[in-house]
N, C-alpha and C positions, 0 to 999 in steps of 0.2 A: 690829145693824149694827156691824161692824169697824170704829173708832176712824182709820185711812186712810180708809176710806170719807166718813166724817163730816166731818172735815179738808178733802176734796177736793171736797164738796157748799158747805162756808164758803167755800173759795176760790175756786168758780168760780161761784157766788152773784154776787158782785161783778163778775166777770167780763161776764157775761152780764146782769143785770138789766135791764132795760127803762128804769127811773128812774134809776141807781146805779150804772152803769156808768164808767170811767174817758172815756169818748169822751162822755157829756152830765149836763148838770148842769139836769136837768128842775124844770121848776115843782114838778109834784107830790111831789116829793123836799124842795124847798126848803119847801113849806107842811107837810108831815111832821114835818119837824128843827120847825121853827119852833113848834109845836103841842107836840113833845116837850120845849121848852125849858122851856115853861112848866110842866112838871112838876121836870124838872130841878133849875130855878131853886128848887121849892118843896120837892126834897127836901134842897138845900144848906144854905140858909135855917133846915130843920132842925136841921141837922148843922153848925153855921158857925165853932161852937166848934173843929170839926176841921180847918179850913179854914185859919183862921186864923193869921196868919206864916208861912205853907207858903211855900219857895223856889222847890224844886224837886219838877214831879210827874211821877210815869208813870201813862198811860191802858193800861190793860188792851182787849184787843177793842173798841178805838177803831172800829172801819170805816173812815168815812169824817174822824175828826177833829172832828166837828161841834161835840161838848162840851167838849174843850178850848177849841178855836178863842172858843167864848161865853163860859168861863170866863177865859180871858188877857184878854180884851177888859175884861169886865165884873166878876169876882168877886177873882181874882189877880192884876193888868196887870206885877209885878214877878218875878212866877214865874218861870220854866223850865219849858217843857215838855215831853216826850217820848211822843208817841201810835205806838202799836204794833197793829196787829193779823195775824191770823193769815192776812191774803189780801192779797199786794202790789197786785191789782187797785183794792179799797180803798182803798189808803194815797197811792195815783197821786191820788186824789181830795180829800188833803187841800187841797191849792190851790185848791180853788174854795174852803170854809171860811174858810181865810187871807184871801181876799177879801172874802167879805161881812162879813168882822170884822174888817178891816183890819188886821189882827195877823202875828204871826211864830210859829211852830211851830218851838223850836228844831231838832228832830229828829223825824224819822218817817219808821218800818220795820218793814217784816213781821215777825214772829217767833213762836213758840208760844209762849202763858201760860205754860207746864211747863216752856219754855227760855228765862233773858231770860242765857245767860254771856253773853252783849255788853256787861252791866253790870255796872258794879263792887259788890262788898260795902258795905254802908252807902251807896251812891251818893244814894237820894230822902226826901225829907220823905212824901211823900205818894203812896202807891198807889192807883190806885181805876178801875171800870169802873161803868161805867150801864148797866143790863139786858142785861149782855153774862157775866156768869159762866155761868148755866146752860148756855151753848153752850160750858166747855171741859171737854172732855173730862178731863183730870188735874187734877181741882180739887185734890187734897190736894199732888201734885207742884207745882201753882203759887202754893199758899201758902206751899210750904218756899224756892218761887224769890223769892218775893216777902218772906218772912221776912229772906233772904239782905240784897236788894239795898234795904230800908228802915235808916234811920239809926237808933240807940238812939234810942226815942219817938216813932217812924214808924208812919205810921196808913196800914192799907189800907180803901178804903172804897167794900162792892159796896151800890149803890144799887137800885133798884125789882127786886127778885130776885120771879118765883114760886117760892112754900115750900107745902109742907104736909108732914103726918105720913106716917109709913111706911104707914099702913093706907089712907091715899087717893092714894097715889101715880102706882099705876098708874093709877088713874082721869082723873087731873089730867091726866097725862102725853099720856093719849087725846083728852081734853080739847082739846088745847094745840097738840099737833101738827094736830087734825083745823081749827084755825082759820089754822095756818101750814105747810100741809104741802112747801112748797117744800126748807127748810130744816130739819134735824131740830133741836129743841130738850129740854131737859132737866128735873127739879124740882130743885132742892134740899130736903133732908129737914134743918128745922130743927133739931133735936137733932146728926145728925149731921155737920154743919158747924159748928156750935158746938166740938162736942168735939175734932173735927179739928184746930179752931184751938188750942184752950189745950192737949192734945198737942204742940203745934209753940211751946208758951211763952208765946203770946198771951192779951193780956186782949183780953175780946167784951163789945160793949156790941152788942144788939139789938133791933129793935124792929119793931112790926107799921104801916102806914102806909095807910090807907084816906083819905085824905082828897085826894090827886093826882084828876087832871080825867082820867087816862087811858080807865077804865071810862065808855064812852058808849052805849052798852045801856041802857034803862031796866031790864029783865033784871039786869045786873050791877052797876047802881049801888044797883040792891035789895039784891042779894047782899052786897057789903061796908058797905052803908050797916049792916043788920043785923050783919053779922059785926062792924064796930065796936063795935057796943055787947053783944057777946055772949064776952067775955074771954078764958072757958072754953075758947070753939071756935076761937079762931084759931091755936093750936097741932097743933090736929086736920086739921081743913078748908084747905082750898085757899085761899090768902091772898099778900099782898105784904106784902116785907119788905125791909128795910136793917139791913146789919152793918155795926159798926168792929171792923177787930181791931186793938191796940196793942201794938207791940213793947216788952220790956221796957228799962229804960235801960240796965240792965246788959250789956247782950246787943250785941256786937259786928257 
């Protein structure tokens, strides 16, 4: 599938959804977000060291704003934030979030991961998207953007990512799309996003994360409960994962 093609399925996703749509802001939307916080919230918790003194952030393929919206409220209340994604119909929706989190969004607007020139060089403390990188398209073009527009010791940080190795790719892939086929999605191949990144200057801190409530399949709480304890294979097999990549200081 052509890269416009994919683009114009994200954006009119939003458009059109049933739940998710700019014209309503459905129960079953709101029990969704709500249910994904709670992972959220426990992948931060993880990660909190990276969090920490953050001023100012950008949300990468925000959608609807949800995660910011919880994070101002509850994790950064002193931040700036800036949520972006790549379907305006989306972003029409941050107001309802703003609401049930009684918070402020300083800014949000469409734009491509691969294109943030609307922001300045060194402009954010903190990059980061929640289960939203697999779907862009130019991952390596949005880390050179994202390299750009983080400050000397700027942390970009992609949360609950599916990974696995080159040899189960395609599998995963098949996998993945055949449980969401609305929407095309992608893998990341761990190795190759690692390198990608320290190519572009960046230190990666990574790690494999099985312990999130998302897996509710007795099926697949099998599968990672096992893959947890099997070290060897989470590199190989089909797994979830979170990246930090750190801007150097020196690096303008």
């Amino acid at each position: 599938m052509k890269i416009e093609e994919k683009e114009k399925i994200e954006i009119d996703f939003w458009k059109n959804s049933k739940h998710e749509s700019p014209d309503v802001f459905s129960l079953a939307n709101y029990l969704n977000k709500i249910d994904q916080l709670k992972i959220l919230n426990a992948k931060i918790n993880n990660h909190l060291k990276h969090f920490q003194g953050v001023k100012s952030v950008l949300e990468l393929g925000a959608g609807q704003g949800w995660a910011s919206a919880f994070m101002k409220k509850w994790i950064l209340p002193k931040a700036e934030f800036t949520v972006t994604d790549i379907s305006p119909y989306a972003i029409e929706s941050v107001k309802y979030w703003e609401e049930v989190f009684d918070v402020s969004i300083k800014d949000a607007l469409s734009c491509k991961s691969y294109d943030l020139s609307q922001f300045q060089d060194g402009q954010f403390d903190l990059v980061y998207c929640y289960a939203a990188a697999h779907h862009f398209v130019k991952l390596e073009e949005t880390l050179q953007e994202v390299h750009r527009v983080l400050k000397p010791r700027g942390k970009c940080v992609f949360l609950y990512e599916p990974t696995c190795s080159k040899m189960f790719y395609k599998l995963h892939m098949r996998w993945v799309n055949s449980q969401r086929p609305d929407v095309p999605e992608d893998i990341l191949i761990t190795k190759d996003i690692i390198k990608m990144a320290k190519g572009l200057s960046f230190a990666v801190e990574h790690s494999y994360d099985f312990t999130s409530q998302e897996h509710k399949s007795i099926g697949m709480s099998l599968y990672f409960k096992i893959l947890s304890k099997l070290g060897f294979l989470q590199g190989l097999l089909p797994s979830s994962s979170d990246f930090i990549f750190i801007k150097s200081y020196n690096e303008n």
